[in-house]
VMD Tcl script that draws the C-alpha trace (Angstrom):
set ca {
  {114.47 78.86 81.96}
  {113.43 75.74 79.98}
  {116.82 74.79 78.99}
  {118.59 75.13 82.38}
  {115.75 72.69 84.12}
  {116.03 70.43 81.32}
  {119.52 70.23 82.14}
  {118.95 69.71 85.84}
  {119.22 65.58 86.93}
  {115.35 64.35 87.08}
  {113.66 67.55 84.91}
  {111.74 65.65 82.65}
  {109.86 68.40 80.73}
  {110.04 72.40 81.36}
  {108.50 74.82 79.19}
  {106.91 78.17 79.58}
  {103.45 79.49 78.38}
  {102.27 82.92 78.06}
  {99.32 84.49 76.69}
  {99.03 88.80 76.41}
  {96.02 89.91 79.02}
  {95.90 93.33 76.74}
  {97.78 95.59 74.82}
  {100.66 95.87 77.93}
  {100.19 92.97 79.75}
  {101.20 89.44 79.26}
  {101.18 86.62 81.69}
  {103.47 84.06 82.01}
  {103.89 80.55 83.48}
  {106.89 78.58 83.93}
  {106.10 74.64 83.85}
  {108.39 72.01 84.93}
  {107.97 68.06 85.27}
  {110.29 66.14 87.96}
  {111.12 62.44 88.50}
  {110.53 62.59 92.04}
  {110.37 64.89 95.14}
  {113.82 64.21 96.04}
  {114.84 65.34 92.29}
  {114.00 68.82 92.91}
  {114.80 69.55 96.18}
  {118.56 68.89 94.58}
  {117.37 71.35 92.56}
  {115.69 74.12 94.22}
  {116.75 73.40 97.71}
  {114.93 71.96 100.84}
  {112.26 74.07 100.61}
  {110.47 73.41 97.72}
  {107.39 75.95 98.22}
  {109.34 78.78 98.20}
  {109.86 80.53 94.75}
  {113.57 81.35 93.56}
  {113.61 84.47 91.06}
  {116.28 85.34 88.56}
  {117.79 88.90 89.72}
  {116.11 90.34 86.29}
  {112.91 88.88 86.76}
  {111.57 91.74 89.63}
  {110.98 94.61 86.91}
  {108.64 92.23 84.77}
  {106.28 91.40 88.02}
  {103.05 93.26 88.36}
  {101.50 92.51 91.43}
  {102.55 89.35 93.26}
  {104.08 86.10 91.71}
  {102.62 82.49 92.88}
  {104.27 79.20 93.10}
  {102.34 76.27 93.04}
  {102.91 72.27 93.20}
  {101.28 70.07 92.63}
  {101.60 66.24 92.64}
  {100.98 63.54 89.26}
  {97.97 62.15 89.63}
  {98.18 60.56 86.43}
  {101.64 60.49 84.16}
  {101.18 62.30 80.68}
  {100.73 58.87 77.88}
  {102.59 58.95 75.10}
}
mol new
graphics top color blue
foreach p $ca { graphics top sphere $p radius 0.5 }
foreach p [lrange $ca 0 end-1] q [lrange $ca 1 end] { graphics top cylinder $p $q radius 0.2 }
display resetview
């Protein structure tokens, strides 16, 4: 995943973070950082909200998957 959005015009970070729930079970988030609204929509598509899986990704879901956005409110410092 990271490499592909890093790729993409206006992905300016994308990483993924997981951490095991128990013995079976790990959960995982995929992060991404875009220059603008307008940058990911020539991404994703028009409608940004809606969550685009990778064909193998449905036998690794338990239970429902959630996409959220959010907006800057204050770019990372270096």
């Amino acid at each position: 995943m990271g490499a592909e959005y890093r790729r993409s015009r206006g992905c300016t970070l994308a990483t993924i973070l997981a951490r095991d729930l128990d013995e079976s079970r790990t959960e995982v988030t995929a992060f991404s950082l875009w220059e603008s609204a307008a940058e990911l929509r020539a991404f994703a598509g028009d409608d940004i909200a809606a969550m685009d899986l990778y064909p193998e990704d449905e036998r690794y879901l338990i239970g429902d998957s959630e996409l959220r956005r959010f907006e800057v409110a204050s770019p990372p410092s270096r």
